[in-house]
NUBA-827514 format. One record per residue: x, y, z of N, C-alpha, C in turn. Coordinates in nm, 2 decimals. Layout:
N
SITE      n_x      n_y      n_z     ca_x     ca_y     ca_z      c_x      c_y      c_z
SITE        X        Y        Z        X        Y        Z        X        Y        Z
...
end
This chain:
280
SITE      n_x      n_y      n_z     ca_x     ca_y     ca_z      c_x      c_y      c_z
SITE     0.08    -0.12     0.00     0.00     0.00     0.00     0.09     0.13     0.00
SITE     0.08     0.20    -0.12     0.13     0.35    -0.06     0.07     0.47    -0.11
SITE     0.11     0.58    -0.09     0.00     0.71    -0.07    -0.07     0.69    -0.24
SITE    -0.01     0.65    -0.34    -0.07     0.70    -0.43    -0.20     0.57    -0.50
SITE    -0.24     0.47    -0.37    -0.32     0.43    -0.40    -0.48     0.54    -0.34
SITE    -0.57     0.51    -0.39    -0.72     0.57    -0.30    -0.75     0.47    -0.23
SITE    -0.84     0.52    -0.12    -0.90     0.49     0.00    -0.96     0.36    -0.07
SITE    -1.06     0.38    -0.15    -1.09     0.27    -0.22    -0.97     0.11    -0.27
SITE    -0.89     0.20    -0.34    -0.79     0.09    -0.36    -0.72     0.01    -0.27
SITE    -0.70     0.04    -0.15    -0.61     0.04    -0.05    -0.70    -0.11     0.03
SITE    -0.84    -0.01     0.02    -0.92    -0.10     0.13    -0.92    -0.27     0.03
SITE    -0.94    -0.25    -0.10    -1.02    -0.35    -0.20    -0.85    -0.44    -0.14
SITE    -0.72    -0.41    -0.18    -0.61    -0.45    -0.12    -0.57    -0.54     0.00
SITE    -0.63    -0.42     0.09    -0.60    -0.50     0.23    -0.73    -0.63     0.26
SITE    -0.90    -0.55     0.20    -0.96    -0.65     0.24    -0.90    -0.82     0.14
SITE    -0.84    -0.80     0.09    -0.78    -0.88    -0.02    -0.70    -1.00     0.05
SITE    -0.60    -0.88     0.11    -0.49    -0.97     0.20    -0.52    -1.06     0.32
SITE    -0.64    -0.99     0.38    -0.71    -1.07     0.50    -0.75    -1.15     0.49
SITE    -0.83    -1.17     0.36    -0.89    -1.29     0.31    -0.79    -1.42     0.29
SITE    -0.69    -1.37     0.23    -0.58    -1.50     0.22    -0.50    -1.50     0.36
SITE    -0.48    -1.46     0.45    -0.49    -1.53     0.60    -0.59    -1.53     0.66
SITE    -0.71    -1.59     0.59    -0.83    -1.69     0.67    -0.89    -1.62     0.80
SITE    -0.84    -1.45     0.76    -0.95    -1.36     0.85    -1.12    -1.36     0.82
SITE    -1.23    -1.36     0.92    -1.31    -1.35     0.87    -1.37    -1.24     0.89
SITE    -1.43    -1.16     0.78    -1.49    -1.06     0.74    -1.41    -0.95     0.72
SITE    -1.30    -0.97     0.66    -1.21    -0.93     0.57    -1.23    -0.81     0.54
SITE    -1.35    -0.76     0.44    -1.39    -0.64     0.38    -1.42    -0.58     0.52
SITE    -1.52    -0.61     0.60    -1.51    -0.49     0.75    -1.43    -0.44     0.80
SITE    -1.34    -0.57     0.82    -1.23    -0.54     0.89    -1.14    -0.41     0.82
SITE    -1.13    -0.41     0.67    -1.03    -0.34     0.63    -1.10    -0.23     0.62
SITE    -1.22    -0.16     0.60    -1.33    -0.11     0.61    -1.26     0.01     0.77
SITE    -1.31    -0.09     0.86    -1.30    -0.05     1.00    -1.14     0.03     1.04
SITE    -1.04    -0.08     0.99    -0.87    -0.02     0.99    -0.85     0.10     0.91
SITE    -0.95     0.12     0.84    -0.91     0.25     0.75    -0.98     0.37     0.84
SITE    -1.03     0.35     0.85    -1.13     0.46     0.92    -1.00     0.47     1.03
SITE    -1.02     0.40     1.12    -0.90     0.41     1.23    -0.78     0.46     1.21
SITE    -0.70     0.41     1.08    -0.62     0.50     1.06    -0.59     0.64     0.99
SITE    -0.74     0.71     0.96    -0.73     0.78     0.89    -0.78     0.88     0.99
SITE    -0.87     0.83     1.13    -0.93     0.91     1.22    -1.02     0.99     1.22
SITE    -1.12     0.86     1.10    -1.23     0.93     1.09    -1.36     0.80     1.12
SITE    -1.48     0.86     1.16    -1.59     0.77     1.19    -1.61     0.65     1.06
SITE    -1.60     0.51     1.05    -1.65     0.43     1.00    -1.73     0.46     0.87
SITE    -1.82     0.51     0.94    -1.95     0.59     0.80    -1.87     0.68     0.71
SITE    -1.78     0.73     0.73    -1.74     0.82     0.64    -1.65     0.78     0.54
SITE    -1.56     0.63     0.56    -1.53     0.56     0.44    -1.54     0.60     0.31
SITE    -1.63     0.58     0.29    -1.72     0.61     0.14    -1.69     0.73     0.09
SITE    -1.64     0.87     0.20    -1.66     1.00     0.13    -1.50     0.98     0.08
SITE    -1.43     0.93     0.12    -1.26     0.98     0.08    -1.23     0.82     0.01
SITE    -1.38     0.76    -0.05    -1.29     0.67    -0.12    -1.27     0.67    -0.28
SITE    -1.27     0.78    -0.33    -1.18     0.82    -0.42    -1.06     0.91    -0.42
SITE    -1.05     0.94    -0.26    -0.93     1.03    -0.27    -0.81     0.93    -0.20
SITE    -0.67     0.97    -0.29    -0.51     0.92    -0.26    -0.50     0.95    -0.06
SITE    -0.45     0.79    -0.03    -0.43     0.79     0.11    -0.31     0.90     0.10
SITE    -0.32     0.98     0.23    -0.20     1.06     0.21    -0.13     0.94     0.28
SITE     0.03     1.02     0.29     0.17     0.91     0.33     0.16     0.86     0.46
SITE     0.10     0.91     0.55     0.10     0.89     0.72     0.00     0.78     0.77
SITE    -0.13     0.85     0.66    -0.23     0.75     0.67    -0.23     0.62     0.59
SITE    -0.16     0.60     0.50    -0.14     0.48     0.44     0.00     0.39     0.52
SITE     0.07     0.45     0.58     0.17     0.39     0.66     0.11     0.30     0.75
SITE    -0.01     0.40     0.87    -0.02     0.33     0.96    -0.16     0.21     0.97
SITE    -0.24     0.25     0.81    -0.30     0.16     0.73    -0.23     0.00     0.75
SITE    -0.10     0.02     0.67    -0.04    -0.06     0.67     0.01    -0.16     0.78
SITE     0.05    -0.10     0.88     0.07    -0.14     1.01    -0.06    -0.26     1.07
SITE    -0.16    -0.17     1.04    -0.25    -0.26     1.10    -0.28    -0.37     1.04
SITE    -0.34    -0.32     0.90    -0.35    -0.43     0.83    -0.25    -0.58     0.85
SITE    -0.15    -0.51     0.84     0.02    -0.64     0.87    -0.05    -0.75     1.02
SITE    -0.09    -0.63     1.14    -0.11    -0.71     1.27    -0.24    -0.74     1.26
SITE    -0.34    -0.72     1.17    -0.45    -0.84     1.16    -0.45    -0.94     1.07
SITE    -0.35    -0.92     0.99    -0.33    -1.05     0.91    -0.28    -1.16     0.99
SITE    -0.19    -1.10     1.09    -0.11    -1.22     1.19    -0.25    -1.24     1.32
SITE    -0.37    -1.20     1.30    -0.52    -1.26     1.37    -0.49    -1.17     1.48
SITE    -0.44    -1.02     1.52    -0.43    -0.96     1.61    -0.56    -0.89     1.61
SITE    -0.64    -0.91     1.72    -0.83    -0.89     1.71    -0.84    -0.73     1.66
SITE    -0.92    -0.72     1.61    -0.97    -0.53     1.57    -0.98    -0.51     1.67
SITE    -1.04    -0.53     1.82    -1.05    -0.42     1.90    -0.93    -0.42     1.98
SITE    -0.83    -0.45     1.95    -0.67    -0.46     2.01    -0.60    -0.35     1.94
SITE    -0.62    -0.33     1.83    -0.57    -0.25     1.71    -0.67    -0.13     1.73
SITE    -0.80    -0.14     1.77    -0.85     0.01     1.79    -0.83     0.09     1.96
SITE    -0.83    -0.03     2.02    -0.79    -0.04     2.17    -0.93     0.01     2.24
SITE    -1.02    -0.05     2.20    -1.16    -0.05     2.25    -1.29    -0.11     2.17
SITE    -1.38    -0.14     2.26    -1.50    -0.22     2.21    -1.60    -0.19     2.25
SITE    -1.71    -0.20     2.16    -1.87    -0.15     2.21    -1.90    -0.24     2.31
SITE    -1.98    -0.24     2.39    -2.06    -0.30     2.51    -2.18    -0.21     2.55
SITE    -2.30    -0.27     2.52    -2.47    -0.18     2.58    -2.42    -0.07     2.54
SITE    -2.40    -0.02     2.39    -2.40     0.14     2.39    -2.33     0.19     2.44
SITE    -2.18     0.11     2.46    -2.09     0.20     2.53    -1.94     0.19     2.44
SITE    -1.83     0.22     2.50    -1.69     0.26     2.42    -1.63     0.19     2.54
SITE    -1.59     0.06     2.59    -1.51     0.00     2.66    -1.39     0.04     2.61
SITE    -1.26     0.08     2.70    -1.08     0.05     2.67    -1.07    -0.09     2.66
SITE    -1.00    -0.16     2.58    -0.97    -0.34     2.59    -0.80    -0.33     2.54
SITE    -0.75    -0.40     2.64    -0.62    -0.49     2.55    -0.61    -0.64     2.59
SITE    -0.49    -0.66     2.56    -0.47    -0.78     2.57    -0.46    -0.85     2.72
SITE    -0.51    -0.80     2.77    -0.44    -0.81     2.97    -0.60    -0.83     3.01
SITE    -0.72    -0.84     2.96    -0.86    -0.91     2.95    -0.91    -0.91     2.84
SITE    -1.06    -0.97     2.82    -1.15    -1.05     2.76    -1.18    -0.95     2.72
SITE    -1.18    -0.94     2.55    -1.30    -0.88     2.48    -1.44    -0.88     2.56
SITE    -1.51    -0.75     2.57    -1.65    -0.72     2.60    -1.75    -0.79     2.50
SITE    -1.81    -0.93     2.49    -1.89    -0.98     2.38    -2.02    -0.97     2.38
SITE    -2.08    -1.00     2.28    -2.22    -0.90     2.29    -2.32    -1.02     2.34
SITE    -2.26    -1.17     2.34    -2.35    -1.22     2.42    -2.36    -1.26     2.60
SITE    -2.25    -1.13     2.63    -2.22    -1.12     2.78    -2.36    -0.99     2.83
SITE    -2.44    -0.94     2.71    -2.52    -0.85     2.78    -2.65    -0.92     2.76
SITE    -2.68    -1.01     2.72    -2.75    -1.10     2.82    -2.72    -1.11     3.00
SITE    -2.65    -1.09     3.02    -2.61    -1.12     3.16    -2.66    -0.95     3.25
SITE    -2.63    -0.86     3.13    -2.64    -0.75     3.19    -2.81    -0.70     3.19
SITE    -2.87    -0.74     3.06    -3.06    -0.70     3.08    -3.08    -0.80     3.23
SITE    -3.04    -0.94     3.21    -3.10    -1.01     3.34    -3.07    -0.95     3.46
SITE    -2.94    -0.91     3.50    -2.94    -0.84     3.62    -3.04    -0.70     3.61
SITE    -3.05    -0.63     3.55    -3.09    -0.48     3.50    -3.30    -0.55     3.54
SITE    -3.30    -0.67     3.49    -3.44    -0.69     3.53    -3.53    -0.67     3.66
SITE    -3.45    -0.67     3.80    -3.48    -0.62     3.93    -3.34    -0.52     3.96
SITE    -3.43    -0.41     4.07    -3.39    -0.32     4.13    -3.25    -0.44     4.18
SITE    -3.15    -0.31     4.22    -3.04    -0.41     4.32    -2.93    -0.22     4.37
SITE    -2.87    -0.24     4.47    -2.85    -0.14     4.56    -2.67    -0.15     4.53
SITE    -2.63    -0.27     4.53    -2.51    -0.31     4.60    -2.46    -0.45     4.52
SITE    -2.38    -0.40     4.40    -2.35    -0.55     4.35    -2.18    -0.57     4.33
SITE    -2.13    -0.70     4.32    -2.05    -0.73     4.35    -2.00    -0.83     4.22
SITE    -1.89    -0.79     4.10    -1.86    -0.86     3.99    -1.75    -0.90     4.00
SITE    -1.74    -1.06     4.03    -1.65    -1.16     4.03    -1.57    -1.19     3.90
SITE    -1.43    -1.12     3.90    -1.35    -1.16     3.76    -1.40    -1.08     3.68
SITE    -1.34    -0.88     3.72    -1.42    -0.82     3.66    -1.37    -0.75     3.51
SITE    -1.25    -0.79     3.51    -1.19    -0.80     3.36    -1.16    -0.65     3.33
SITE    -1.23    -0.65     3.24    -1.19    -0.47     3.16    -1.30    -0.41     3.26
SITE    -1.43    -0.45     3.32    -1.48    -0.35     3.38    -1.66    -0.37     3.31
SITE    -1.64    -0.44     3.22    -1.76    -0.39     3.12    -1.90    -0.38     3.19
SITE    -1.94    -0.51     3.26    -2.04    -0.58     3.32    -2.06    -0.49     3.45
SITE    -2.02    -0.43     3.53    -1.97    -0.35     3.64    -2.01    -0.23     3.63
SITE    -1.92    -0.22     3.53    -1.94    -0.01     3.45    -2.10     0.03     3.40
SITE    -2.12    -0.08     3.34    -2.24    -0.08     3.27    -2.35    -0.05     3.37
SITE    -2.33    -0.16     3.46    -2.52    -0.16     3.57    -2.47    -0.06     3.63
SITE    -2.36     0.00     3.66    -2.38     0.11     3.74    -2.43     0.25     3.68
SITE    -2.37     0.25     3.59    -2.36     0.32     3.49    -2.54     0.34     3.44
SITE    -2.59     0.23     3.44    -2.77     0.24     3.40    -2.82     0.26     3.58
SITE    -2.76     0.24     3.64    -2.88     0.25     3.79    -2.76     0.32     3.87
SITE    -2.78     0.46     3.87    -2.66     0.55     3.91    -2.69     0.55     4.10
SITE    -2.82     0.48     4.13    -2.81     0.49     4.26    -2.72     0.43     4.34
SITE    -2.67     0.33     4.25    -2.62     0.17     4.26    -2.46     0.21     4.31
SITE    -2.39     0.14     4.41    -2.24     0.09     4.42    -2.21    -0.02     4.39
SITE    -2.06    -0.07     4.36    -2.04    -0.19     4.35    -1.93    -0.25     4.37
SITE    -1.86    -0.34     4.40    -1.72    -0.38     4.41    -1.68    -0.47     4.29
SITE    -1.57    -0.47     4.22    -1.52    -0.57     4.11    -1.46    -0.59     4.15
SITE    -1.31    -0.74     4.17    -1.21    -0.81     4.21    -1.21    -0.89     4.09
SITE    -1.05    -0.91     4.08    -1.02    -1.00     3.96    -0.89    -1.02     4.00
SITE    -0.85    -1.12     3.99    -0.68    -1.19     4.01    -0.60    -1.10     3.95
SITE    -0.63    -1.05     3.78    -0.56    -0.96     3.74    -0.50    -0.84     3.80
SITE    -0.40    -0.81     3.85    -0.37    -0.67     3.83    -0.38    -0.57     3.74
SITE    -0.33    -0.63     3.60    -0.34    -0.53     3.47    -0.51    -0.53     3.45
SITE    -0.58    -0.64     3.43    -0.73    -0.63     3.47    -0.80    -0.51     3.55
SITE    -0.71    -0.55     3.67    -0.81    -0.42     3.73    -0.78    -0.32     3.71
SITE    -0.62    -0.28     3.66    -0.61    -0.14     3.58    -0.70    -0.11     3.49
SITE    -0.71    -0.20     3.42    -0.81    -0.19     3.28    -0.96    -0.11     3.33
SITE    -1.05    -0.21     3.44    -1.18    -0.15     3.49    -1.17    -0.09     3.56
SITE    -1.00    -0.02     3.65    -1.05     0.13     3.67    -1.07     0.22     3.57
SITE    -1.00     0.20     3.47    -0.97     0.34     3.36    -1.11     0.36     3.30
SITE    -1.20     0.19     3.28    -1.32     0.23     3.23    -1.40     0.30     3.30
SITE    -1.39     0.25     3.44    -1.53     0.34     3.58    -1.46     0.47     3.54
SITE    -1.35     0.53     3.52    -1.33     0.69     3.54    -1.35     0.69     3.37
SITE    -1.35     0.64     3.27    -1.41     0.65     3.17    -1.58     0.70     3.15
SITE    -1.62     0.64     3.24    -1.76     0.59     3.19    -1.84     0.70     3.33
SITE    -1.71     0.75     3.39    -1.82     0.85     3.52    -1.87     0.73     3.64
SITE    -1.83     0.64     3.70    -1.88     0.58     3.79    -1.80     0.55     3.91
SITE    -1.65     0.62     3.87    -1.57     0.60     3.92    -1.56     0.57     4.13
SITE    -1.65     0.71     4.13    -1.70     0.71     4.28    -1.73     0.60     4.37
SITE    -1.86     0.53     4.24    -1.93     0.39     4.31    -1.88     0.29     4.30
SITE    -1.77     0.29     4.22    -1.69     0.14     4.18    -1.53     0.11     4.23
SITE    -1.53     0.04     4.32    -1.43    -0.01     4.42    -1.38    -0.13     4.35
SITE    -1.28    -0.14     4.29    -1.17    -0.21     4.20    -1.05    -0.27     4.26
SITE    -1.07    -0.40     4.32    -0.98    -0.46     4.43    -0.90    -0.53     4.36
SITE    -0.77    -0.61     4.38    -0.76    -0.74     4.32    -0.78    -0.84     4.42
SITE    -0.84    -0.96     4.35    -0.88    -1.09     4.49    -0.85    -1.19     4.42
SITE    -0.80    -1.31     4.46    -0.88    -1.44     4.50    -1.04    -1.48     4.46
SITE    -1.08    -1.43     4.36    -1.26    -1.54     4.45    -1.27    -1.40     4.55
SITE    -1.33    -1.46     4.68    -1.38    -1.37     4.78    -1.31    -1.36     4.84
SITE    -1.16    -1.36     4.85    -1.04    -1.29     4.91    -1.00    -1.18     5.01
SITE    -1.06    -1.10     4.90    -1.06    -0.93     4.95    -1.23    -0.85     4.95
SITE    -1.28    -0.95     4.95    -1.47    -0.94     4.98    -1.52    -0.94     5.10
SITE    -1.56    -0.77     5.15    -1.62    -0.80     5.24    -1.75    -0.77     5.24
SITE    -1.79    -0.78     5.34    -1.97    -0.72     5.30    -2.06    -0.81     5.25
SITE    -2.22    -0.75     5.26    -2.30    -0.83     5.18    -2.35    -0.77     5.00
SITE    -2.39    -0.83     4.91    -2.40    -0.79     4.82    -2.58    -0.84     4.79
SITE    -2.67    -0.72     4.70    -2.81    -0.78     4.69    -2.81    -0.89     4.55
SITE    -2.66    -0.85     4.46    -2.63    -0.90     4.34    -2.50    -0.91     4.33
SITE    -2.49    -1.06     4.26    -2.33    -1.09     4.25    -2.35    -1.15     4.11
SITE    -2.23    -1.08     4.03    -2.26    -1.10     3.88    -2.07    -1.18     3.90
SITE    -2.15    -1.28     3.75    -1.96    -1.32     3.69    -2.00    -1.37     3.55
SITE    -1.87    -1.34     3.50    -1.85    -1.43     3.35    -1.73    -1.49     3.37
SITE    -1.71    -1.58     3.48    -1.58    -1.67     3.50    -1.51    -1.74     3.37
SITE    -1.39    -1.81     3.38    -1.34    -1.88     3.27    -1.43    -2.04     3.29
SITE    -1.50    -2.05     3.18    -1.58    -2.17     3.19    -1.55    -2.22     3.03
SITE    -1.42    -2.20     2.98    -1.40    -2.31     2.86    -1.29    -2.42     2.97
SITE    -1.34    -2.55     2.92    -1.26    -2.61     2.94    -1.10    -2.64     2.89
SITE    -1.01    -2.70     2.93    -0.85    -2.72     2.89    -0.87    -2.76     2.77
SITE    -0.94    -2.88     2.73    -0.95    -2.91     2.63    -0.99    -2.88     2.47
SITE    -1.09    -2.77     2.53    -1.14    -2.69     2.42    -1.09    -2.58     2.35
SITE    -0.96    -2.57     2.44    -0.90    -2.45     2.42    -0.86    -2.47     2.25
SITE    -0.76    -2.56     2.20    -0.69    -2.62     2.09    -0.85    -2.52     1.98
SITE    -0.98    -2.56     2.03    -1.03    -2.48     1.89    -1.11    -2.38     1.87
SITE    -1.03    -2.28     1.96    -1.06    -2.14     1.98    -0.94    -2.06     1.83
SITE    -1.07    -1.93     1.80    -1.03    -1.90     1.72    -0.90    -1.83     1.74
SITE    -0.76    -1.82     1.67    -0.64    -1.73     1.68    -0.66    -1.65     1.75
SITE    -0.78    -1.53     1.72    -0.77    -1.43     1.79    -0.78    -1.46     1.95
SITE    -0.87    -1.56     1.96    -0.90    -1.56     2.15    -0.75    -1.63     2.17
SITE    -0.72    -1.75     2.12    -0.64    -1.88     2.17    -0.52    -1.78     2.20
SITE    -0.46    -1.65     2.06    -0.36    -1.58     2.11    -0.35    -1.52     2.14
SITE    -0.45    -1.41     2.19    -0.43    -1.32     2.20    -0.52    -1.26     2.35
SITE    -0.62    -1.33     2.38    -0.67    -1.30     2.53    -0.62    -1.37     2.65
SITE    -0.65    -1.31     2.75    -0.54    -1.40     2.86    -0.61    -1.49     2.86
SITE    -0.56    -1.63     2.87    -0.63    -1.75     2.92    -0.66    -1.81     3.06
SITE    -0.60    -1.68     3.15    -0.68    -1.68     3.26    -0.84    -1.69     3.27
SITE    -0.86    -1.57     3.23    -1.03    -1.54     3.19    -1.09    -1.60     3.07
SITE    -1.01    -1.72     3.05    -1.08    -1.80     2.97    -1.08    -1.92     2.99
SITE    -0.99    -2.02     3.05    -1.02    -2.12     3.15    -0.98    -2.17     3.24
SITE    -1.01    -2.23     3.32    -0.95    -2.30     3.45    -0.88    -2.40     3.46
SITE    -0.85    -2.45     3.32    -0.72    -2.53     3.33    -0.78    -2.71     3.38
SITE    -0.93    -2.69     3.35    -0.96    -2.82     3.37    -1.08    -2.83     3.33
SITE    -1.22    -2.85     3.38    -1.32    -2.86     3.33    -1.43    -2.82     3.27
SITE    -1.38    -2.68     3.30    -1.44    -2.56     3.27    -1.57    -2.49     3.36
SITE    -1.60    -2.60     3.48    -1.67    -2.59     3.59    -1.60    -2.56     3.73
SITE    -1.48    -2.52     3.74    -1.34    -2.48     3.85    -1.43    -2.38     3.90
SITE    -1.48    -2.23     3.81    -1.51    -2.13     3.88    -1.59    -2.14     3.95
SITE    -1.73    -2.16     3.88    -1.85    -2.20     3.95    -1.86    -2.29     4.08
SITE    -1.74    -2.39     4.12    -1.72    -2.46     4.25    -1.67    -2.30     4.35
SITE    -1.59    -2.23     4.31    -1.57    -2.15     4.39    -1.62    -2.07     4.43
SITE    -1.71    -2.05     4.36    -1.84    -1.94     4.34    -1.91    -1.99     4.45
SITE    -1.98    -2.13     4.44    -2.08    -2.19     4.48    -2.01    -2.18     4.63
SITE    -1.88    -2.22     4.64    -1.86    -2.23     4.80    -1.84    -2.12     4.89
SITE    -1.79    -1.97     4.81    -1.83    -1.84     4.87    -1.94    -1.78     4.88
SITE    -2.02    -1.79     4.82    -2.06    -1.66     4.79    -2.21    -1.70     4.84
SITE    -2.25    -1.77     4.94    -2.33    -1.75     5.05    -2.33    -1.67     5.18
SITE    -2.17    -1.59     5.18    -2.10    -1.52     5.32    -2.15    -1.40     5.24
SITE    -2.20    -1.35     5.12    -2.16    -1.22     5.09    -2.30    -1.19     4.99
SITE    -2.38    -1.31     4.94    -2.51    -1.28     4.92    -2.64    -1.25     5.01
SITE    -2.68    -1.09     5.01    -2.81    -1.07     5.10    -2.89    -1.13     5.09
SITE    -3.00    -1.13     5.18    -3.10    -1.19     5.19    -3.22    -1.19     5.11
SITE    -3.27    -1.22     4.99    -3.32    -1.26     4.88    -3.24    -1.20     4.77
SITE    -3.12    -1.21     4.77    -3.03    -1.14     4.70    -2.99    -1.25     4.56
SITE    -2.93    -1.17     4.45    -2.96    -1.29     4.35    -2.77    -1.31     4.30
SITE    -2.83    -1.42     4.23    -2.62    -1.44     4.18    -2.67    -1.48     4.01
SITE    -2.57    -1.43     3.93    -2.60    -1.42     3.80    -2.49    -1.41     3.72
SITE    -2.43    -1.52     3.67    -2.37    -1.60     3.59    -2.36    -1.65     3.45
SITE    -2.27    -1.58     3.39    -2.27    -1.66     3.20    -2.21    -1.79     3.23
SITE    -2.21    -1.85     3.14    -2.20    -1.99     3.11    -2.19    -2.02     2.96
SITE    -2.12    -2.15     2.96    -2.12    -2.19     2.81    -2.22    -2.23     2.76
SITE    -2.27    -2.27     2.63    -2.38    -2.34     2.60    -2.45    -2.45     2.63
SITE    -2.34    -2.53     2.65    -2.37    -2.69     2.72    -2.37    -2.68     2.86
SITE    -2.32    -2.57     2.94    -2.30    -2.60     3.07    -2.40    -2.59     3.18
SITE    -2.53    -2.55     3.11    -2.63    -2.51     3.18    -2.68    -2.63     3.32
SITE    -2.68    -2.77     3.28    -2.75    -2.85     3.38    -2.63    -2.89     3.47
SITE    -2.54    -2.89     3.37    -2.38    -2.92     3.53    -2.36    -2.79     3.62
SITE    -2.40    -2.65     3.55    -2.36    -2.56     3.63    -2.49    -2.56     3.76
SITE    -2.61    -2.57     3.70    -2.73    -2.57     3.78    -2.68    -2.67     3.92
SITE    -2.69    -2.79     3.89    -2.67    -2.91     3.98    -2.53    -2.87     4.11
SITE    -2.43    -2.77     4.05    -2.36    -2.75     4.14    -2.39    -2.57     4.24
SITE    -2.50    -2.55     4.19    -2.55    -2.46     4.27    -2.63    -2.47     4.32
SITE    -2.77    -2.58     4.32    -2.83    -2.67     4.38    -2.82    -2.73     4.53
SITE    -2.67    -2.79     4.47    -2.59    -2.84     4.61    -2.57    -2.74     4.75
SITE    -2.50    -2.67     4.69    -2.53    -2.52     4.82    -2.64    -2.44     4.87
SITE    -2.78    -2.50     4.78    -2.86    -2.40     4.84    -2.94    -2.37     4.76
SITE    -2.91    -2.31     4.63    -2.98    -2.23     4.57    -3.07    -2.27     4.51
SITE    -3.22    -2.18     4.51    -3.35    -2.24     4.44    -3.34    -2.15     4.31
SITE    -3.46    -2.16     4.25    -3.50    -2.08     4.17    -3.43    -2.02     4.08
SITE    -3.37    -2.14     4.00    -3.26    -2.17     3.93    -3.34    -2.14     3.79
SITE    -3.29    -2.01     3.68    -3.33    -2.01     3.54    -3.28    -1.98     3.46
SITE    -3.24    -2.06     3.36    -3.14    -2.05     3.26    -3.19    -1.98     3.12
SITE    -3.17    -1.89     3.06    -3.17    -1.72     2.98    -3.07    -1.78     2.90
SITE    -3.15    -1.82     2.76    -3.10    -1.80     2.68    -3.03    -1.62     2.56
SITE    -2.87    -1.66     2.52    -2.87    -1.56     2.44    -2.98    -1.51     2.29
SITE    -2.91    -1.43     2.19    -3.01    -1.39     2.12    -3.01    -1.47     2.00
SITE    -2.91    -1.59     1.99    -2.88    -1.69     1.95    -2.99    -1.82     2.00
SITE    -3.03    -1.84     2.06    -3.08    -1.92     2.10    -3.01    -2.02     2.19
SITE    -2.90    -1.98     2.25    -2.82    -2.04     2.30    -2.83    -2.02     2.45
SITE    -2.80    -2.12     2.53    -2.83    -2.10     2.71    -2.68    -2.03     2.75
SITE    -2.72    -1.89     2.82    -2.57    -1.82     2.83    -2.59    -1.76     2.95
SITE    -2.72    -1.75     3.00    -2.69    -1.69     3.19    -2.80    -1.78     3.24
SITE    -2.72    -1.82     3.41    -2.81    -1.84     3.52    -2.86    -1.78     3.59
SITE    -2.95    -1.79     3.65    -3.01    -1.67     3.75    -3.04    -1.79     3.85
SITE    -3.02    -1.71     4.02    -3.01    -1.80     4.13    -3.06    -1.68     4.25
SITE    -3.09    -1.76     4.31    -3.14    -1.73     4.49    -3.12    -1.84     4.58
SITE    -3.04    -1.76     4.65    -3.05    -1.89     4.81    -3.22    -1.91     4.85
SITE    -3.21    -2.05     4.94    -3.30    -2.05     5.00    -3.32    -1.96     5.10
end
């Protein structure tokens, strides 16, 4: 690529190149990198795609294009991702924000809650968000990460919530004290074995902390299940993503501890992706 191709050419190019390293959706992608490198909104593509990249913008064109060809994810290269209508910060030090994690967010969002508490809170997203929609609301995140929880402070002072969001690093319930009326998580629930057929982008490039436990893919939810009776209020709810299949193994070990009124929420897929629970 260089300046004396057009916006048009450049993109028809790159989406070209993506395609032959087995990127999918190639044309967006190169679509989306152009915009980014030229520091203009997406939609506007179209107006400068008859005009010559100038030299700066086709350089750093280039750049990107090179680190998604090698499956380096778009929102690592833009260094942020939508989430509920929002502009999350993301790198490589947590989990992409995915849009079937806001399932997890309308179900909590569906009753009032005062005081919630997000286990393994990653970039922040899940956290930032409810508080962010129910400004009455505080909450505490913990995550083993350190760089993690850098990440979901920068979002809460991103996103204005900074006040009500208390950003620890823990253990599980380590550094948890108090009661909570709502305890959210998207723990690592891929199994070891599953890892091998995750796409490049996850397998290389997200920490595989927050993506599995290095065994069954049911580790978190034991941990979950054996805390988090010290720190759930009294008709207080716990609200959980999950994999697709994992709905009746996850249920049966929250069961065990207690919890009734077990209902598994499907995504917009049709796929089973949050639990909802209450102690007895």
């Amino acid at each position: 690529m260089t300046g004396a191709l057009t916006a048009a050419q450049a993109m028809a190019a790159a989406a070209a190149r993506l395609r032959a390293a087995g990127v999918d959706n190639p044309a967006r992608d190169a679509r989306v990198l152009l915009a980014h490198a030229a520091r203009i909104e997406a939609a506007r593509v179209t107006l400068i795609a008859p005009e010559e990249l100038e030299h700066d913008v086709a350089e750093r064109y280039e750049q990107l294009i090179a680190l998604r060809a090698i499956r380096v994810p778009v929102s690592h290269l833009l260094g942020e991702r939508e989430f509920y209508g929002r502009r999350f910060k993301v790198s490589s030090d947590v989990l992409d924000p995915r849009p079937e994690t806001e399932t997890l967010v309308e179900a909590a969002l569906a009753e009032p809650f005062e005081r919630v508490l997000d286990l393994g809170v990653g970039s922040g997203c899940i956290l930032v968000t409810l508080l962010a929609e129910r400004t009455d609301a505080c909450g505490l995140g913990v995550d083993l990460s350190e760089a993690a929880c850098l990440q979901a402070s920068a979002n809460a002072v991103l996103h204005r919530v900074e006040a009500r969001a208390d950003i620890r690093q823990s253990d599980w319930f380590g550094a948890v004290d108090g009661q909570f009326d709502l305890i959210v998580s998207n723990p690592p629930y891929i199994a070891l074995e599953e890892m091998a057929g995750l796409s490049e982008e996850v397998r290389g490039h997200e920490p595989h902390l927050a993506l599995t436990d290095g065994g069954d893919g049911l580790g978190a939810y034991r941990h979950i299940a054996a805390g988090v009776a010290a720190h759930l209020a009294p008709k207080g709810r716990l609200i959980v993503e999950i994999g697709p299949t994992q709905a009746q193994a996850v249920c049966d070990v929250f069961a065990q501890v207690g919890f009734e009124d077990l209902v598994v929420v499907p995504d917009l897929d049709g796929r089973d992706r949050v639990i909802c629970a209450r102690l007895r």
